[in-house]
Backbone as a ProteinNet text record, in pm:
[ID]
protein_1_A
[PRIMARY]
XXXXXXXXXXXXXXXXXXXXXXXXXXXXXXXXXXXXXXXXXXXXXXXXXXXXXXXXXXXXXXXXXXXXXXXXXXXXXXXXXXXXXXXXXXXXXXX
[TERTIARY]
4363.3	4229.7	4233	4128.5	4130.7	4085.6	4159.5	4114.6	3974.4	3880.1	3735.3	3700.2	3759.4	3678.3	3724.9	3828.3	3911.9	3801.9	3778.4	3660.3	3525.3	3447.5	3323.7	3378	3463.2	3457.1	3484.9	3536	3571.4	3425.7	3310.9	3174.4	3107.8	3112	3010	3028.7	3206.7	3199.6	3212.9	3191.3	3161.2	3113.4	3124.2	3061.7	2977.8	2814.6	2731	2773.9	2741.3	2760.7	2910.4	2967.9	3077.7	3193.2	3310.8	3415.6	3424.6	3516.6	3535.4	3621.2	3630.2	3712.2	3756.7	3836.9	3886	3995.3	4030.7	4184.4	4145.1	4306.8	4331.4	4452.5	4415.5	4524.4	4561.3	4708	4778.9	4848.4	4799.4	4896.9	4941.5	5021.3	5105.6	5030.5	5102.3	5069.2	4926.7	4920.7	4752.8	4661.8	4671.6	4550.8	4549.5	4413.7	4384.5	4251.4	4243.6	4079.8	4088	3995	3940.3	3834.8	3827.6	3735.8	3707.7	3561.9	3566.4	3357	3312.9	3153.3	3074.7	3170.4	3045.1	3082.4	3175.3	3189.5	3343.2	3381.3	3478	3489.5	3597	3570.4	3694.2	3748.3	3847.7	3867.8	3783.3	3828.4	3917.8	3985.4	4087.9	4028.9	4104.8	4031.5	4162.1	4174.2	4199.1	4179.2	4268.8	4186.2	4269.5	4188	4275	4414.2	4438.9	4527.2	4532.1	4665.2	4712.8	4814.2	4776.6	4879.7	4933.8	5060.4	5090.3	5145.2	5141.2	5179.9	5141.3	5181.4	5188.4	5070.7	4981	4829.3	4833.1	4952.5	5007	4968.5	5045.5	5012.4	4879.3	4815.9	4709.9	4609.4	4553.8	4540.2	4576.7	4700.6	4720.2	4666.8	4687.4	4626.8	4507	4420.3	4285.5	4238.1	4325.4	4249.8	4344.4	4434.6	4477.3	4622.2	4661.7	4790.1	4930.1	4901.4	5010.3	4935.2	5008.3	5016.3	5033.2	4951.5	4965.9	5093.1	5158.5	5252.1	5371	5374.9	5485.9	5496.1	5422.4	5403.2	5456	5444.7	5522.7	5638.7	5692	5837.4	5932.1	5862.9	5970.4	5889.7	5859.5	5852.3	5779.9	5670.1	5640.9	5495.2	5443	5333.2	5399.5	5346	5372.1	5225	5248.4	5130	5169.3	5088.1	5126.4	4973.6	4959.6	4862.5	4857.5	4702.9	4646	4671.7	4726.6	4759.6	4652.7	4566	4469.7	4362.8	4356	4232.4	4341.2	4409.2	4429.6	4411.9	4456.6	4418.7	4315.2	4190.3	4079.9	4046.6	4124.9	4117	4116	4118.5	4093.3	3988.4	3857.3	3713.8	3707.8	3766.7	3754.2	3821.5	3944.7	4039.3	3977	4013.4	3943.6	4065.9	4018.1	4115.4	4171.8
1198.3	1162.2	1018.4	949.5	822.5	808.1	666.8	675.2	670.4	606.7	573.4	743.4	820.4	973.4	1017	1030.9	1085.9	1001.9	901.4	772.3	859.6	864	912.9	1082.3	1210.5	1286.7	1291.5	1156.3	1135.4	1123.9	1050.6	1023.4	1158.9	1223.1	1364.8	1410.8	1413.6	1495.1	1424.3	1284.5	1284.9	1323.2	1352	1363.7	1259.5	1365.2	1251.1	1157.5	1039.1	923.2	847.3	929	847.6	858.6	809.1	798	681.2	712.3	582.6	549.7	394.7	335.7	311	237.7	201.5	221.6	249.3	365.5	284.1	264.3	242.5	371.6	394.1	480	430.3	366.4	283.4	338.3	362.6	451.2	346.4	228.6	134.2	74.9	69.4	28.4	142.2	251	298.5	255.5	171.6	90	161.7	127.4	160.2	274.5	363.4	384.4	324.2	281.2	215.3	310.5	348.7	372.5	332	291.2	182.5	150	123.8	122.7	242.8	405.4	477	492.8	457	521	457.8	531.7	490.4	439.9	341.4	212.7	208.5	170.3	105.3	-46.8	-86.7	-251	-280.5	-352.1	-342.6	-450.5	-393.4	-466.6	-474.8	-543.3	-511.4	-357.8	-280.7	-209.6	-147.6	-111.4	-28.1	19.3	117.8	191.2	178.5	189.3	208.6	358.8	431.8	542.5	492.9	467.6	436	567	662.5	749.6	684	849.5	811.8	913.7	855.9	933	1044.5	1145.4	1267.1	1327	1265	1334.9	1286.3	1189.9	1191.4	1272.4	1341.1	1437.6	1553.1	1594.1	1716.1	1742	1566.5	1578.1	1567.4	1559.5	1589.5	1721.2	1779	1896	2027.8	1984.9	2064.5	2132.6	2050.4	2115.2	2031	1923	1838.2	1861.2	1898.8	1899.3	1745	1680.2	1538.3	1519.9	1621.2	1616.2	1626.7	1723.4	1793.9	1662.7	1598.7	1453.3	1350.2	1299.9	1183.1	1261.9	1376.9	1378.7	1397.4	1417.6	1444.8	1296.8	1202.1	1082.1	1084.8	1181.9	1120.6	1057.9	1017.8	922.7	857.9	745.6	590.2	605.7	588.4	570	422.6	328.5	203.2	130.7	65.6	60	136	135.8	263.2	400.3	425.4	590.5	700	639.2	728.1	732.9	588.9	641.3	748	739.5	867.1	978.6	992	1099.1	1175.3	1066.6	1151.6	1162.8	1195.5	1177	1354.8	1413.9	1550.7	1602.7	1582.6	1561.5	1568.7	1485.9	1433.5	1563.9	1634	1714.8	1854.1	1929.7	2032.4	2132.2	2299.2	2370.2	2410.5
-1356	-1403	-1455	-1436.2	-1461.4	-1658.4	-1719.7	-1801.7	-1817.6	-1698.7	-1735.1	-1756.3	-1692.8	-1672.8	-1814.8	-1880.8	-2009.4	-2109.8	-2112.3	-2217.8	-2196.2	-2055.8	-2061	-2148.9	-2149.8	-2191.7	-2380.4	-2353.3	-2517.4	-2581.9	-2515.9	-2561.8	-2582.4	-2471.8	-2474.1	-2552.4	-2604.3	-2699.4	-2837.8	-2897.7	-3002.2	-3118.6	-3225.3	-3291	-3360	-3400.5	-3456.8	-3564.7	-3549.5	-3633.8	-3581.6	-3480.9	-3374	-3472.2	-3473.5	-3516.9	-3602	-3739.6	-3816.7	-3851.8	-3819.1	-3754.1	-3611.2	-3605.6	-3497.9	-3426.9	-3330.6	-3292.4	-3142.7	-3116.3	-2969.8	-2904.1	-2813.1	-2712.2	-2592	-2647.4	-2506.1	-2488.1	-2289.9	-2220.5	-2144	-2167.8	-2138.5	-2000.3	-1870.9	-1741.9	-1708.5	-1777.2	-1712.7	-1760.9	-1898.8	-1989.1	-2111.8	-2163.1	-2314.9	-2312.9	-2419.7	-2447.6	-2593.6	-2646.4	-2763.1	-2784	-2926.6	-2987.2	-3101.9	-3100.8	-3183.1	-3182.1	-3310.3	-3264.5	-3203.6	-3240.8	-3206.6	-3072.4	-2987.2	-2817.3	-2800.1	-2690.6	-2644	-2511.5	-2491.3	-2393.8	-2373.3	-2218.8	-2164.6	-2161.8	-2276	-2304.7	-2372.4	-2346.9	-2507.7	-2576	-2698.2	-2817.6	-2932.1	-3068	-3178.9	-3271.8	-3302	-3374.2	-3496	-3600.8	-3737.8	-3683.9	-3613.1	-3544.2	-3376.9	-3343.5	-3226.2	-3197	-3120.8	-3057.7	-2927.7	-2918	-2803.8	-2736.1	-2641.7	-2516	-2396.2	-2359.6	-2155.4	-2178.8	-2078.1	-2003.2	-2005.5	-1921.9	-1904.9	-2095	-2163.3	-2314.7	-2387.4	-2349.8	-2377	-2365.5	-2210.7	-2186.8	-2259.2	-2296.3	-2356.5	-2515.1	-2557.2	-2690.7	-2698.8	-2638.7	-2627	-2603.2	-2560.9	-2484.6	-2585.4	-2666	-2767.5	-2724	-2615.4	-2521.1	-2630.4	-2700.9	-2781.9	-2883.2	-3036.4	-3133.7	-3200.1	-3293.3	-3317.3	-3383	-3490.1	-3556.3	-3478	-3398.8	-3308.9	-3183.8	-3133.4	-3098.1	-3124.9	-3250.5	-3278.7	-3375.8	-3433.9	-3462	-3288.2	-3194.7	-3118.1	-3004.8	-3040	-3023.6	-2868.9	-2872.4	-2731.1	-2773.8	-2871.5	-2952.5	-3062.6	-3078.3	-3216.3	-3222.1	-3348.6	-3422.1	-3511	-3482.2	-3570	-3603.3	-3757.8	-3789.1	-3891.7	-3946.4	-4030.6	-4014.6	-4067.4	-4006.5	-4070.9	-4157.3	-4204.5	-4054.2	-4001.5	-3920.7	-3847.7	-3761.4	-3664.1	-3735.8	-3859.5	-3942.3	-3905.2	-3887	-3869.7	-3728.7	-3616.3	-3490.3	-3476.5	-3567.3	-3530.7	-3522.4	-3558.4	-3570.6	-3356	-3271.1	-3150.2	-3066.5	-3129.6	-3050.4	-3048.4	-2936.6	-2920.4	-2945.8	-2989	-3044.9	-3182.6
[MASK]
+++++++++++++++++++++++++++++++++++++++++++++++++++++++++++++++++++++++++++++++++++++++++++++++

C-alpha cells in the first residue's frame, strides 16, 4: 500500500479537532507521513517528533498489529524528539 493511501486513511479517521502536535513517520527510502495542522501529508516537513520504521510496521501500528511499547523495546521503531507528542498518537490507532 502506498504511503499516499495509509495518509488518506490516517485523515478519515481522525479525530475531531485533528491531532496535536506534530509527528513525522519515516519509513526511510518509502518516504514520510507528517501529521501536522489537522491532516496528514506525505510532505515532509520539521516536526515535534519523529518515529522512524519500515512501512511494513507502520501498517501494523496503525491497524493495532504492533504494540507502540513492544515496538521500540525490541527496536523495530525510534522515537526521537518529543516523546509526549507520540504519546498521544493513540487517539489515531485502532484496537
Amino acid at each position: 500500500m502506498p504511503l499516499t493511501a495509509i495518509a488518506d486513511g490516517i485523515n478519515a479517521n481522525m479525530p475531531a479537532g485533528g491531532f496535536e502536535g506534530s509527528l513525522k513517520f519515516d519509513c526511510g527510502d518509502d518516504g514520510v507521513i507528517v501529521l501536522a495542522n489537522g491532516a496528514a501529508t506525505t510532505l515532509d516537513q520539521d516536526t515535534d517528533c519523529t518515529i522512524k520504521l519500515s512501512k511494513d510496521n507502520l501498517g501494523k501500528l496503525l491497524t493495532g498489529k504492533l504494540n507502540p511499547m513492544t515496538g521500540v523495546m525490541m527496536g523495530k521503531l525510534k522515537v526521537s524528539g518529543n516523546a509526549a507528542v507520540a504519546m498521544k498518537l493513540g487517539s489515531l490507532l485502532k484496537g
